[in-house]
N, C-alpha and C positions, 0 to 999 in steps of 0.2 A: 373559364377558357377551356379549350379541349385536352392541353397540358394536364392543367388542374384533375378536370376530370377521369382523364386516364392515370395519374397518379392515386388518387385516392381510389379508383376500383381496382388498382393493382394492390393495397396493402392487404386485404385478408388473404390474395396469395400466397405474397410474401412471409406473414405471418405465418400460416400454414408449414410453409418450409421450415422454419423454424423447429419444430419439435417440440420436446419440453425443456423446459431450462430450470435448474433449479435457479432460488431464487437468492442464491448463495454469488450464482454465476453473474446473473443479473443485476445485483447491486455490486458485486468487485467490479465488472464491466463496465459500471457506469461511474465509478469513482476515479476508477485508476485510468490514465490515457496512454495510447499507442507509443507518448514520450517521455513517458515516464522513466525518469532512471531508475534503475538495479541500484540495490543497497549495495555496498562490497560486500565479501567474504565478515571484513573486522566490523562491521556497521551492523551487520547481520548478530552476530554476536553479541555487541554489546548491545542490542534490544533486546536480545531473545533473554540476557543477564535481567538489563530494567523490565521488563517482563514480569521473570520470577521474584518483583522486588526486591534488588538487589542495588545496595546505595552506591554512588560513583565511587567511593574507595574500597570496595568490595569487587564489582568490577574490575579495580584494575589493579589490586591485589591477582585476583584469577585470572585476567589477562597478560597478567608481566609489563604493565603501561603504565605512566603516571596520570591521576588523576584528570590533568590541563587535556594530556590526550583523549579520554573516555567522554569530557566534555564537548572537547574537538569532534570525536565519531557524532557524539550525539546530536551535536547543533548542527551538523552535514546530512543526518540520517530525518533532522526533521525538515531542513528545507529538503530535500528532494521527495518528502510527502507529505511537505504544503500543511503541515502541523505548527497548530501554535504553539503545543506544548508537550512533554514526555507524554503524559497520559491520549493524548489522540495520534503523537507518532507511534505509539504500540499499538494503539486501534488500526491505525490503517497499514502498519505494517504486517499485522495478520490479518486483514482481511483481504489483505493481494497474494497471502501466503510466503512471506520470505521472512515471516518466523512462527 
C-alpha cells in the first residue's frame, strides 16, 4: 500500500536523526518502559546493600529495619522490575541506573 511504502522509505531518515547511541542506552531503553516505577529512596538502598552482597540481616542491621522489612523492600523492589529473583533484580536495577 502507499502507507506501507512511505513508511518504510521514511526509516533511514528517521534513523539518521538518531545520532549515535550508545548501546548501554539502547538496551536500558528497550528494557525498561515509560511505566516503569521508581524504586523508593529505602528500596534503592537495600539493593544497592544486596548488591555489595550483603545478607538480609546485615542489611537491616545498617538500616535500623527488621529483617521481615528488608524482605518487604525487596519482594516490592523486584515486582516493580519484573524480576524473578535477587540476582536479576540487581541486574535490572543497574541497568536503569538507580543503583
Amino acid at each position: 500500500t502507499l502507507f506501507s511504502a512511505r513508511f518504510l522509505c521514511s526509516i533511514p531518515d528517521a534513523a539518521s536523526s538518531l545520532g549515535t547511541l550508545s548501546p548501554v542506552k539502547v538496551h536500558g531503553s528497550f528494557i525498561s518502559s515509560g511505566d516503569a516505577p521508581l524504586l523508593s529512596s529505602r528500596e534503592q538502598q537495600v539493593m544497592q546493600l544486596l548488591a555489595e552482597g550483603k545478607r538480609d540481616r546485615d542489611i537491616a542491621q545498617a538500616l535500623y529495619i527488621s529483617e521481615s522489612t528488608v524482605k518487604f523492600h525487596i519482594n516490592n523492589s523486584l515486582a516493580k522490575l519484573k524480576a524473578k529473583n535477587r540476582y536479576q533484580g540487581v541486574y535490572q536495577a543497574t541497568l536503569r541506573g538507580w543503583i
